[in-house]
ZADO-1210 file (C-alpha; in nm, 4 decimals, padded with zeros to 6 digits):
<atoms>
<atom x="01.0024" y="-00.0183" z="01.5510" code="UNK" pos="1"/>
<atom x="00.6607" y="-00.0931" z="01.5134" code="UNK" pos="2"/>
<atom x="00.4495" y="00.0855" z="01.1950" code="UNK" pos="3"/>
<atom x="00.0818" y="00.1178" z="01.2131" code="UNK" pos="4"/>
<atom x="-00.0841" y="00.0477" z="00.8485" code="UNK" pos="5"/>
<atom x="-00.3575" y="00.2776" z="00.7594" code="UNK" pos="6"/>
<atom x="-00.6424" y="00.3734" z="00.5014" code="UNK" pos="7"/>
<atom x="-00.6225" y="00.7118" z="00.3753" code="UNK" pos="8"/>
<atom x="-00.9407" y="00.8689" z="00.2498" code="UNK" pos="9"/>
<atom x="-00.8776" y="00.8363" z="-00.1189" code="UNK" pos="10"/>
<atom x="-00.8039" y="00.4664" z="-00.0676" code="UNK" pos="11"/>
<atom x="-01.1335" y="00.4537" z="00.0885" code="UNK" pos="12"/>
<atom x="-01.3039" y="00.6500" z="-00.1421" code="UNK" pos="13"/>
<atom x="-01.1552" y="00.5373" z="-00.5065" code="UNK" pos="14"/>
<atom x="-00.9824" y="00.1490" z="-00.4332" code="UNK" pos="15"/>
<atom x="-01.0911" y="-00.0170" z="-00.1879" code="UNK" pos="16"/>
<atom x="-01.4002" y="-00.2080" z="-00.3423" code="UNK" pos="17"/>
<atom x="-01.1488" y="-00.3032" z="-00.6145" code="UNK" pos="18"/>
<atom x="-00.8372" y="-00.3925" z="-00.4098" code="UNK" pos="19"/>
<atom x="-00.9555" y="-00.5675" z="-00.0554" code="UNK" pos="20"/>
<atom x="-00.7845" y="-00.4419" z="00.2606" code="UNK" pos="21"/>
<atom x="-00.6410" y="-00.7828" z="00.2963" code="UNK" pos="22"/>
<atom x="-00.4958" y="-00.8221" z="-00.0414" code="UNK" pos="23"/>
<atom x="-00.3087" y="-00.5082" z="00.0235" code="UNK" pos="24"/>
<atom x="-00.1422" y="-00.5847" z="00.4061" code="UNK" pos="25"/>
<atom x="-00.0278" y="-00.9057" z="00.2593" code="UNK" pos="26"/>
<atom x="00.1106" y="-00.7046" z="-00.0145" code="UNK" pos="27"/>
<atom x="00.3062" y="-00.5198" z="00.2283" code="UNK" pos="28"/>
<atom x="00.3699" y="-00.8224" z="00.4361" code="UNK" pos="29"/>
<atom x="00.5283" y="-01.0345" z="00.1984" code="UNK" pos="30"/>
<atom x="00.6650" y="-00.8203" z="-00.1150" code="UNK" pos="31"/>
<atom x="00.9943" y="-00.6325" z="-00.1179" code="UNK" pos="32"/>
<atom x="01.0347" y="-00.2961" z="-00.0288" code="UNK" pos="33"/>
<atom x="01.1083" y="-00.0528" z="-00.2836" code="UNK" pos="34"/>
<atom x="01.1530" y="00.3039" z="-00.1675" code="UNK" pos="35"/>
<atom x="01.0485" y="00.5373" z="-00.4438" code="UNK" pos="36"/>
<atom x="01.1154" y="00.8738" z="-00.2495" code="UNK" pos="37"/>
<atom x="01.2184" y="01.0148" z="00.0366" code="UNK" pos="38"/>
<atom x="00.9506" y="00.8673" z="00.2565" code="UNK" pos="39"/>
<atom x="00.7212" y="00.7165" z="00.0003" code="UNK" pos="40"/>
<atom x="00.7208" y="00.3126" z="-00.0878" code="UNK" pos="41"/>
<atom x="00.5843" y="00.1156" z="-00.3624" code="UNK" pos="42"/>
<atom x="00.5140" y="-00.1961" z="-00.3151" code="UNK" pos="43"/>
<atom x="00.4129" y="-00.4751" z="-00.6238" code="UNK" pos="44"/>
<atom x="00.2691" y="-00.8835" z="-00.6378" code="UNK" pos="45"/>
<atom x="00.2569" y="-01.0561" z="-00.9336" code="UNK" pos="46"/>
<atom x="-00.1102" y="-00.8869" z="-00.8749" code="UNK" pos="47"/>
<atom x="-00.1260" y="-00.5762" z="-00.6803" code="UNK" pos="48"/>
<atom x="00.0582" y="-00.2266" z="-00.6491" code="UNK" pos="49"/>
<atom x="00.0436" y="-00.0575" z="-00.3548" code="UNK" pos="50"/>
<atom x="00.2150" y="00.2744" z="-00.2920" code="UNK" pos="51"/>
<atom x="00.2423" y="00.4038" z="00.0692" code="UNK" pos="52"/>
<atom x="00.3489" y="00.7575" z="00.2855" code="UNK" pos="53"/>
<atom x="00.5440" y="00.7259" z="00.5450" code="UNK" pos="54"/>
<atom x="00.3988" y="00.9782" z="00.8233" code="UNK" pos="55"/>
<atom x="00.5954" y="00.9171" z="01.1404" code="UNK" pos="56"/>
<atom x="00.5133" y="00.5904" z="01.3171" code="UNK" pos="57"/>
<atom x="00.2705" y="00.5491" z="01.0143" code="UNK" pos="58"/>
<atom x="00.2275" y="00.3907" z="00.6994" code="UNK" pos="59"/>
<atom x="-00.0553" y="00.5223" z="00.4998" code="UNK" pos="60"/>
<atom x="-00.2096" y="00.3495" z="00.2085" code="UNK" pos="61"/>
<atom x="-00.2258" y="00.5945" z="-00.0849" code="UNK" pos="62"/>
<atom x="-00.2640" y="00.3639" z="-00.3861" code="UNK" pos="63"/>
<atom x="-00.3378" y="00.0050" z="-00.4691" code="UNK" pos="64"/>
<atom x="-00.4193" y="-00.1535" z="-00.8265" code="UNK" pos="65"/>
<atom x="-00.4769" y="-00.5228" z="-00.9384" code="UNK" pos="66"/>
<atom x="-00.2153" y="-00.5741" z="-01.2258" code="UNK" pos="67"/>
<atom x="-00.3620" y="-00.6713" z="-01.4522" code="UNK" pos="68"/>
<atom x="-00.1953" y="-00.9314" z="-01.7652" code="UNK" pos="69"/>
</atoms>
């Protein structure tokens, strides 16, 4: 099965000059999954959250933070 990973607009509009698109795929990429509901994931680096929505052949970016320590 092949997902397609996508911005949504609050992503756009609210995170993405503080997270970079890239930081976040490799997020995605490399961390473990974590299913937090039904068809919503949250994925974490020692320096990024991410949460995602499932939406069919979709994953849609909601959410990403730097963590900061």
């Amino acid at each position: 099965m092949k997902l397609n990973v996508v911005k949504s607009k609050h992503y756009i509009r609210n995170h993405e000059r503080y997270v970079p698109w890239a930081a976040v795929l490799r997020v995605i990429f490399t961390a473990k999954k974590k299913r937090k509901g039904r068809d919503i994931f949250e994925y974490k680096s020692k320096s990024f959250y991410v949460l995602c929505k499932r939406e069919g052949d979709t994953l849609k970016v909601i959410n990403a933070k730097r963590i900061r320590k």
